[in-house]
C-alpha positions in Angstrom: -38.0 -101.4 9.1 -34.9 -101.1 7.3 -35.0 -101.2 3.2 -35.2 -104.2 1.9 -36.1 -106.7 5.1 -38.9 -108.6 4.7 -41.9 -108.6 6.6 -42.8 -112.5 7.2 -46.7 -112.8 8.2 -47.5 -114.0 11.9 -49.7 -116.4 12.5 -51.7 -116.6 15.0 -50.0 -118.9 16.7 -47.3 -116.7 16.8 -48.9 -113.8 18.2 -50.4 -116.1 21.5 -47.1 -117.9 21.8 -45.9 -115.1 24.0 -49.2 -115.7 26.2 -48.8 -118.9 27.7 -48.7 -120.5 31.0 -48.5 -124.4 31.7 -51.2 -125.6 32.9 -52.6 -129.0 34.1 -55.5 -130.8 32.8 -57.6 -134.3 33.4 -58.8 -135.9 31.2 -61.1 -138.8 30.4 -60.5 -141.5 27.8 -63.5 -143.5 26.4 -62.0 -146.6 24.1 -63.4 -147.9 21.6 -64.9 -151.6 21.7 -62.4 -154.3 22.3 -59.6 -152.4 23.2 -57.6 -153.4 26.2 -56.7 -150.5 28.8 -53.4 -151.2 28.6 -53.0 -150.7 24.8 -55.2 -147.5 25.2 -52.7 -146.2 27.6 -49.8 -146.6 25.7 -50.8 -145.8 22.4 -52.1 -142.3 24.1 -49.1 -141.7 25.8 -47.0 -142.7 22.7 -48.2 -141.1 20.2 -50.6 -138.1 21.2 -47.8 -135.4 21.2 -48.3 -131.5 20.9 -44.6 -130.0 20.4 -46.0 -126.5 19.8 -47.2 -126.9 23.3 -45.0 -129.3 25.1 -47.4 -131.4 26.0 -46.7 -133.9 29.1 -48.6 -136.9 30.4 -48.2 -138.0 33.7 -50.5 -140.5 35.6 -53.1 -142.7 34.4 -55.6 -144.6 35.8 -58.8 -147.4 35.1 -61.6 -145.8 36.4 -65.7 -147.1 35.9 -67.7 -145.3 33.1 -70.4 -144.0 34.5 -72.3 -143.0 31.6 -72.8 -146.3 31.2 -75.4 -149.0 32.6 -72.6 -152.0 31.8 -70.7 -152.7 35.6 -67.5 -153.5 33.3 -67.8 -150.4 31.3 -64.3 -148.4 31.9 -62.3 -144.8 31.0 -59.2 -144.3 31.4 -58.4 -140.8 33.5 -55.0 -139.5 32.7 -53.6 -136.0 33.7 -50.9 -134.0 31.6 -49.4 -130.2 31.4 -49.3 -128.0 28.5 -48.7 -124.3 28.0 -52.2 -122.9 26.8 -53.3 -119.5 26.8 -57.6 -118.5 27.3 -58.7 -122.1 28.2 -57.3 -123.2 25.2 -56.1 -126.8 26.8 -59.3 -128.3 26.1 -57.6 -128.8 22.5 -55.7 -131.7 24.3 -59.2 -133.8 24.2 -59.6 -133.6 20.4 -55.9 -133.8 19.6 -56.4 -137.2 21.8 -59.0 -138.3 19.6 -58.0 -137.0 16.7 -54.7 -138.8 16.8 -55.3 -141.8 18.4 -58.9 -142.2 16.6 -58.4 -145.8 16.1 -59.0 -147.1 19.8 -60.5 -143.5 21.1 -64.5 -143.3 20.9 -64.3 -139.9 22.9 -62.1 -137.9 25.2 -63.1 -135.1 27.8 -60.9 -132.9 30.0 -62.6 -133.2 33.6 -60.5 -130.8 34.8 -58.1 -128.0 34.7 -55.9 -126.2 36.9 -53.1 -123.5 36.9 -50.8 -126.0 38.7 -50.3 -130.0 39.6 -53.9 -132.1 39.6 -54.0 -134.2 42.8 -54.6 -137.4 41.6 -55.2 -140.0 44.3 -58.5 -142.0 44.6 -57.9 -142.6 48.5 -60.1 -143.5 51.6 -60.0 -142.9 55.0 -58.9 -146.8 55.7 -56.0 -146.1 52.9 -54.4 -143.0 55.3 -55.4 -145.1 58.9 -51.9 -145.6 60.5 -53.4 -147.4 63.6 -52.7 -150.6 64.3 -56.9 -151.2 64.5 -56.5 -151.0 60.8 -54.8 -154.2 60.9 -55.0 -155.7 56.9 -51.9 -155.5 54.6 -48.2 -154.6 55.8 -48.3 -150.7 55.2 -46.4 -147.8 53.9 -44.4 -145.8 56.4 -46.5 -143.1 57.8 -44.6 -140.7 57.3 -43.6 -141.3 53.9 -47.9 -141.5 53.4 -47.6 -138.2 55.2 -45.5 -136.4 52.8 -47.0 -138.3 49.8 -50.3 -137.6 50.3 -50.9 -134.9 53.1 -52.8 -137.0 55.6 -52.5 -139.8 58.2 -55.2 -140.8 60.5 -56.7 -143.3 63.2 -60.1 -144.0 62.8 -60.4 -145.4 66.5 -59.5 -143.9 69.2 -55.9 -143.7 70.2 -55.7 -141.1 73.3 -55.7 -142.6 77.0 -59.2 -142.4 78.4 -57.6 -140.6 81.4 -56.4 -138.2 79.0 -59.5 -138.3 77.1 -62.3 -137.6 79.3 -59.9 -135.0 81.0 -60.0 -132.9 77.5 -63.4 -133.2 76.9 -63.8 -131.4 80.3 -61.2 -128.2 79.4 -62.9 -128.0 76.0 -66.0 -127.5 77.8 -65.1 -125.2 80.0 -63.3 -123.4 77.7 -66.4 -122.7 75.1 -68.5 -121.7 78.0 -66.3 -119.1 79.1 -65.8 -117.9 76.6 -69.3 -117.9 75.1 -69.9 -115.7 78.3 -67.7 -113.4 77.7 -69.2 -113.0 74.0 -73.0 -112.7 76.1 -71.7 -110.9 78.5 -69.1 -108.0 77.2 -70.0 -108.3 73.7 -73.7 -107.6 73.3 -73.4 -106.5 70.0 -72.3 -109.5 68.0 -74.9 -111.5 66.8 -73.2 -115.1 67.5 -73.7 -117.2 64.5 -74.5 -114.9 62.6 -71.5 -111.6 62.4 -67.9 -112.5 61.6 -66.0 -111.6 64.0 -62.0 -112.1 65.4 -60.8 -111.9 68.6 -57.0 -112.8 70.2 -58.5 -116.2 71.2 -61.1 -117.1 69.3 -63.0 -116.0 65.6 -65.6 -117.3 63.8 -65.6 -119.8 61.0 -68.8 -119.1 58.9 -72.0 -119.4 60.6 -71.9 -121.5 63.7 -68.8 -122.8 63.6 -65.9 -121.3 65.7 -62.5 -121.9 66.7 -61.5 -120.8 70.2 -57.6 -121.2 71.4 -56.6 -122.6 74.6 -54.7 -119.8 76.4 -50.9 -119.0 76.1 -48.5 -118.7 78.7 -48.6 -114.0 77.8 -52.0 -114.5 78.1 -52.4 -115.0 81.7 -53.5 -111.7 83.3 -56.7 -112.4 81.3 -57.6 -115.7 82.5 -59.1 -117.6 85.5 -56.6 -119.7 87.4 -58.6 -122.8 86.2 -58.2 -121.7 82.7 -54.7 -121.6 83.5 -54.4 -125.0 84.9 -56.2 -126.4 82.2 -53.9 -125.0 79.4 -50.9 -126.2 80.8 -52.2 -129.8 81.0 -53.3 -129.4 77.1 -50.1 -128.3 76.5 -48.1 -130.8 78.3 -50.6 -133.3 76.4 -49.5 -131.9 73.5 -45.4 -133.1 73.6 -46.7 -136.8 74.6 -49.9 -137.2 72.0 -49.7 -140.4 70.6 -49.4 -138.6 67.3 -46.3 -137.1 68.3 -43.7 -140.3 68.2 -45.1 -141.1 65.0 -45.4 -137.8 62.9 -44.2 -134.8 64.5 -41.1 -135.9 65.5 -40.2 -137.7 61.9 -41.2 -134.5 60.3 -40.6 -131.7 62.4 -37.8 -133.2 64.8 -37.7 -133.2 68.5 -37.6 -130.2 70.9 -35.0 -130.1 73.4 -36.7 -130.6 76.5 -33.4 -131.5 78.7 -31.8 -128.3 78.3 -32.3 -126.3 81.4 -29.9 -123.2 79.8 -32.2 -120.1 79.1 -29.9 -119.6 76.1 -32.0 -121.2 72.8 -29.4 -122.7 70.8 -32.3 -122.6 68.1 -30.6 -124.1 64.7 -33.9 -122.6 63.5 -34.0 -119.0 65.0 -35.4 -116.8 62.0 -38.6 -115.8 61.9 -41.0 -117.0 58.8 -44.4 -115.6 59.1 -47.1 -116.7 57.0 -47.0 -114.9 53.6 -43.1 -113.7 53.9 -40.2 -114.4 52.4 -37.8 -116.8 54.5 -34.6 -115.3 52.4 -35.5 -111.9 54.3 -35.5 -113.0 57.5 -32.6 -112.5 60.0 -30.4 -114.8 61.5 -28.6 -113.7 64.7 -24.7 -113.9 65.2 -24.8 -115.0 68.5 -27.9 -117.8 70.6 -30.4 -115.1 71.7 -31.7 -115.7 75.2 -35.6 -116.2 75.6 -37.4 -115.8 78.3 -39.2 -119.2 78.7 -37.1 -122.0 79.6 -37.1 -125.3 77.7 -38.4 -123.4 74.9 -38.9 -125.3 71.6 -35.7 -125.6 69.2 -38.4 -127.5 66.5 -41.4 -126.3 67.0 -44.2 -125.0 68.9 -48.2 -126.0 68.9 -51.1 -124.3 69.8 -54.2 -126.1 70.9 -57.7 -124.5 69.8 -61.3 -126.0 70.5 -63.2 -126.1 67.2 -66.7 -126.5 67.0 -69.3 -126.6 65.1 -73.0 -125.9 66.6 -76.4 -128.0 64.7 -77.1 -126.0 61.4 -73.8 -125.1 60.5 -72.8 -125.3 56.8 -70.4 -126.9 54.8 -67.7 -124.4 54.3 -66.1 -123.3 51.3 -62.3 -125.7 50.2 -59.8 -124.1 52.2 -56.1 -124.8 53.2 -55.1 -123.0 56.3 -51.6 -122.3 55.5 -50.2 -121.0 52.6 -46.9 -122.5 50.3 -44.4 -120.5 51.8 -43.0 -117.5 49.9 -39.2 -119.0 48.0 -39.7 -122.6 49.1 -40.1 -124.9 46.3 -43.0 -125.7 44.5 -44.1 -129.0 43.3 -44.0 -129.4 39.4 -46.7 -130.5 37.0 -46.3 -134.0 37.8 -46.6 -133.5 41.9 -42.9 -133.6 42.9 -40.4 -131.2 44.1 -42.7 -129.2 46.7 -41.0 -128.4 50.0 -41.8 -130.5 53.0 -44.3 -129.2 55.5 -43.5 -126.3 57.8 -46.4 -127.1 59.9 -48.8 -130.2 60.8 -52.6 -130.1 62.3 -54.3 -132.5 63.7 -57.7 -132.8 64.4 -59.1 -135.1 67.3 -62.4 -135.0 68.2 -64.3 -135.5 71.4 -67.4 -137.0 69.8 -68.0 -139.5 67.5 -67.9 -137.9 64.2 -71.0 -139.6 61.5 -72.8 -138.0 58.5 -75.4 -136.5 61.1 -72.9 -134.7 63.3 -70.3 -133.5 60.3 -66.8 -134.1 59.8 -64.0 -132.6 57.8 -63.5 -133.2 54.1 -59.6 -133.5 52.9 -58.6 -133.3 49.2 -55.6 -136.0 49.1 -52.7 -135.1 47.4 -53.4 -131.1 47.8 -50.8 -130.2 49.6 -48.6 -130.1 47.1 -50.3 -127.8 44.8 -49.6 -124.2 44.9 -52.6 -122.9 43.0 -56.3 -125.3 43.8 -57.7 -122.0 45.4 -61.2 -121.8 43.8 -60.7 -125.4 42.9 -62.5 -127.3 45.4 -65.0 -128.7 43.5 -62.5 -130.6 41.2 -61.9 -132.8 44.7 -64.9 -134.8 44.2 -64.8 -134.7 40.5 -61.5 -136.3 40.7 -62.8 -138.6 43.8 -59.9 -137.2 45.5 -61.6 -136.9 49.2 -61.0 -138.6 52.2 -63.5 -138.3 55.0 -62.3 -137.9 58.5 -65.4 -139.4 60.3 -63.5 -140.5 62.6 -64.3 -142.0 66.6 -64.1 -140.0 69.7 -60.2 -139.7 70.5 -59.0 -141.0 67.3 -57.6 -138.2 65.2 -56.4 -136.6 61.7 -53.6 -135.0 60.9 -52.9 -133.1 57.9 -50.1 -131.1 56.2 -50.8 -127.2 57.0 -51.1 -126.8 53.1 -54.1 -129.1 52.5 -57.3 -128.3 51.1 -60.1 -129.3 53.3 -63.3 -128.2 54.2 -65.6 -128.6 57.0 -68.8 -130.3 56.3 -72.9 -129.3 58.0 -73.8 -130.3 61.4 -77.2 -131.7 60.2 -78.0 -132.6 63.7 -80.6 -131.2 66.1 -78.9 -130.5 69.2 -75.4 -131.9 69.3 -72.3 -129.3 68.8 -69.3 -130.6 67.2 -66.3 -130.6 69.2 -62.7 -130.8 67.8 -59.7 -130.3 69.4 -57.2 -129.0 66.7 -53.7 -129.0 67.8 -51.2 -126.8 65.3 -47.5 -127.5 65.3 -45.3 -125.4 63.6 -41.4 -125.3 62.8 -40.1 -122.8 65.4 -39.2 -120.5 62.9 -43.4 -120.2 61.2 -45.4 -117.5 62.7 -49.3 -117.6 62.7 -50.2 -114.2 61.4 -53.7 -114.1 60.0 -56.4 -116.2 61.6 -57.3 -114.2 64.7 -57.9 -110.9 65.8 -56.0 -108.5 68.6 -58.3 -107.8 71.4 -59.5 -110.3 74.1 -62.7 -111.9 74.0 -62.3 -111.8 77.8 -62.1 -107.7 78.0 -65.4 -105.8 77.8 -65.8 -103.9 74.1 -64.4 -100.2 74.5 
């Protein structure tokens, strides 16, 4: 140091200022006696402030106390952001109770999270856009969708023509190619091995998913498989999910154009993990070779199901935020829209005795809940999709779900999961190369 300068002592404060990240937090709010919820929320908000670490609230909400015996015993939950460094945000409890001691009894953060806490207390009936639901005039579905990842019919809202017609090609489908696993594949202990082929993997003991064949995939299959995929697919453009969400949200493919030019206004290629600002855009419409071939997006049908004694799975989202779209701040807003929608329709009933899937509400937002599955039902953030036979699910690519245990003794768990994706998305990591349907080399 030059002569002279002084040398001003860091604190250590200083020294971890350097080492922060924001982070989000939940936490709960116990009042004291007498205190109305509405003056504990504001006088938390108000006046619990950390400058140092920019702290932020965001949502709030009355939720029961169940520490307590008393029915009318309440917390409020409230989530905020702060930079912190080493799990030091749990601070944010005792600076809540230290500051506003006067109508604070106690304060614990429930939760914590490198990125935006979902924060919805939803049910199934809150996200069923049939009209069986009936009750109060609704939100628009789509603007539900986008809000909170999820839109469902709890009853059944595919044609029984269609329906029973389904349930057929689904069973065909996992025999064959159960068969060919028996048959050409000895060596894989089914249920047991992980394994991924072109058309099918598996999903963590005794559950699979199988794809309905692809147009390329032809040579490999029997003429009836053939048949059978191309009425899935047709069902597919006309599902009665389609009007509602996937045209809204992923717009309408151009089934009237006989040209085999694709005047695609979408015709870079995004694959899952990649970066859309590297992908290239051609001069000039690029000729495919399938005719009316989507301009908005394309689907592919798979058969999921899950066999008696398969576990619940680990929280999961199938698709990834998408590398340089937008992210959704602290307070939930700002994340891209979806690049692809799922939708689950099963072709049983689905109870607590069969399984369902589990969705954490609000999810899809969050780039970062990973590892944080558990915080779903700490934050009473899931939505159950035991829905009937025929009705369905659909959720934003992005949501954290997981598939819950087939408790039952002998009744498999089929779902039909159809996957649409903007034309320009390209499935890269949930199956393998080889065919099911060729003999192991």
């Amino acid at each position: 140091a030059a002569r002279g300068m002084a040398h001003e002592p860091c604190s250590v404060e200083d020294l971890w200022a350097g080492d922060r990240s924001r982070v989000g937090v939940c936490v709960s709010v116990t009042p004291k006696d007498g205190v109305r919820y509405e003056d504990l929320q504001r006088e938390v908000f108000d006046r619990v402030r950390w400058p140092e670490r920019d702290l932020r609230w965001h949502a709030h909400r009355r939720a029961r106390d169940d520490g307590k015996n008393d029915d009318d015993a309440w917390v409020m939950e409230a989530t905020a952001s702060c930079l912190a460094s080493s799990g030091d945000e749990s601070q944010v409890a005792y600076r809540v109770e230290g500051v506003a001691h006067d109508v604070v009894e106690e304060c614990d953060v429930v939760v914590s999270a490198p990125c935006h806490v979902p924060f919805m207390d939803l049910t199934l009936a809150d996200v069923d856009i049939s009209d069986a639901a009936g009750g109060e005039p609704r939100e628009n579905p789509v603007e539900m969708f986008l809000r909170t990842g999820l839109a469902a019919s709890a009853a059944s809202a595919v044609d029984p023509d269609d329906l029973a017609r389904l349930v057929a090609v689904a069973e065909r489908r996992v025999a064959s190619a159960e068969k060919a696993l028996r048959d050409d594949h000895p060596d894989i202990r089914v249920g047991d091995d992980v394994f991924a082929f072109r058309e099918m993997g598996s999903r963590g003991g005794r559950r699979f998913d199988l794809l309905l064949p692809k147009p390329e995939w032809d040579q490999d299959e029997t003429t009836e498989a053939v048949a059978d995929a191309a009425f899935v697919r047709d069902f597919a453009t006309r599902a009665p999910w389609v009007p509602t969400l996937i045209h809204p949200i992923l717009g309408k493919n151009d089934d009237d154009d006989d040209d085999d030019v694709n005047y695609d206004d979408a015709s870079s290629s995004i694959e899952s993990g990649t970066n859309p600002d590297r992908c290239v855009v051609p001069d000039e419409p690029r000729k495919t070779n399938r005719r009316h071939r989507s301009n908005a997006w394309w689907c592919d049908v798979s058969v999921v199901y899950s066999k008696p004694g398969a576990p619940d799975q680990d929280w999961h989202c199938d698709g990834r935020h998408l590398a340089g779209e937008a992210r959704a701040d602290f307070s939930g807003v700002g994340a891209a829209p979806p690049y692809a929608v799922c939708v689950f329709c099963p072709l049983i009933n689905l109870d607590e005795n069969v399984g369902f899937t589990r969705f954490w509400v609000g999810s899809h937002v969050a780039d970062g809940l990973i590892g944080f599955g558990a915080a779903a039902e700490v934050l009473r953030g899931c939505v159950d999709g035991t829905v009937a036979k025929g009705g369905y699910v659909a959720y934003d690519y992005r949501t954290m779900h997981r598939g819950m245990r087939n408790a039952s003794v002998n009744t498999t768990r089929p779902v039909l999961q159809f996957l649409y994706a903007r034309s320009n998305y390209r499935e890269t990591k949930n199956y393998g190369a080889s065919s099911v349907f060729r003999p192991a080399t």
